[in-house]
N, C-alpha and C positions, 0 to 999 in steps of 0.2 A: 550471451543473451542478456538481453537487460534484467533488471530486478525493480519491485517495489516493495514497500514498508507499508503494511494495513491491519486494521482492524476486523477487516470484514465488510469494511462501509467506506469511511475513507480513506484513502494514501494519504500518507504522509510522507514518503520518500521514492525518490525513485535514482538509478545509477546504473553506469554500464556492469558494477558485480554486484553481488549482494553488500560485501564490505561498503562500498560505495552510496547503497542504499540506505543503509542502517546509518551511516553519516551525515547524510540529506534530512533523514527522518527526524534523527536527534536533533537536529540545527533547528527543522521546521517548527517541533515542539519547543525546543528552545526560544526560538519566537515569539511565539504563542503563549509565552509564559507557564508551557506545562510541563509538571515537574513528570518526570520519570524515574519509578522507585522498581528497585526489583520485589522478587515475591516476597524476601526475607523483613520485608521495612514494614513499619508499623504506619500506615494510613493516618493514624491521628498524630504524628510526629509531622505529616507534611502540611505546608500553609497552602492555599490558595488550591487551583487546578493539581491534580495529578492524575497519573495513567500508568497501571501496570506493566511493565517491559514484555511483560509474557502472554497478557493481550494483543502483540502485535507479534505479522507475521513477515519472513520473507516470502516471497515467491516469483520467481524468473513471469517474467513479461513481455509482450511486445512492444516492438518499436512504435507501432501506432498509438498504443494505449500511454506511451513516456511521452509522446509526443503531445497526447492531447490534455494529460498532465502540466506539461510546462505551460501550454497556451490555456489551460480553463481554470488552472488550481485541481486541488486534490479530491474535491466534494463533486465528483461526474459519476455517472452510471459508467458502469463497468461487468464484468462476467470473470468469473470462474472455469475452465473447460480444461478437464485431465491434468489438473497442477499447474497453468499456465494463464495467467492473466489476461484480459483484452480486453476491448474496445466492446459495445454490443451489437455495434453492424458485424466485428471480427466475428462473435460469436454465433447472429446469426446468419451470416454466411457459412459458415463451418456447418451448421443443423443443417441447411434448404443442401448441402452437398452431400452429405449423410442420407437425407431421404430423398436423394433421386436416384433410381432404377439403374 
């Protein structure tokens, strides 16, 4: 299953493992010019942008959700549902199937 690298808000990475994810992710901030510090770094030692490593999360994703990743960028609405990423039609389709009899 695929994986993506997020905040809670945006992906930043996404890959066929999680390894794969966290390597996309790093690149994408790396881009971005933002630095990434683990918890142990002093904040005021870094220049510019930066973002805690432990802020971001993995978590196995859908194929449609990587997909629409690649084609929109990382800043799309998206869902959360039982540890698993997606799309928000994935998501509500999954509820309207839940509550029907």
């Amino acid at each position: 299953m695929a994986h993506i690298i997020t905040d809670g808000n945006l992906i930043y990475g996404t890959g066929a493992t999680a390894g794969d994810a966290w390597k996309d992710g790093r690149q994408t901030l790396d881009y971005a010019q933002v630095q990434l510090i683990d918890d142990n770094a002093a904040s005021d030692a870094c220049f510019g942008s930066w973002m805690r490593e432990s802020d971001l999360v993995c978590m196995p994703a859908t194929e449609a959700l990587v997909a629409d990743v690649a084609d929109m960028g990382g800043a799309i609405g998206w869902r959360e549902r039982d540890g698993v990423a997606m799309t928000a039609d994935e998501a509500d389709m999954t509820t309207e199937q839940e509550n029907q009899p």
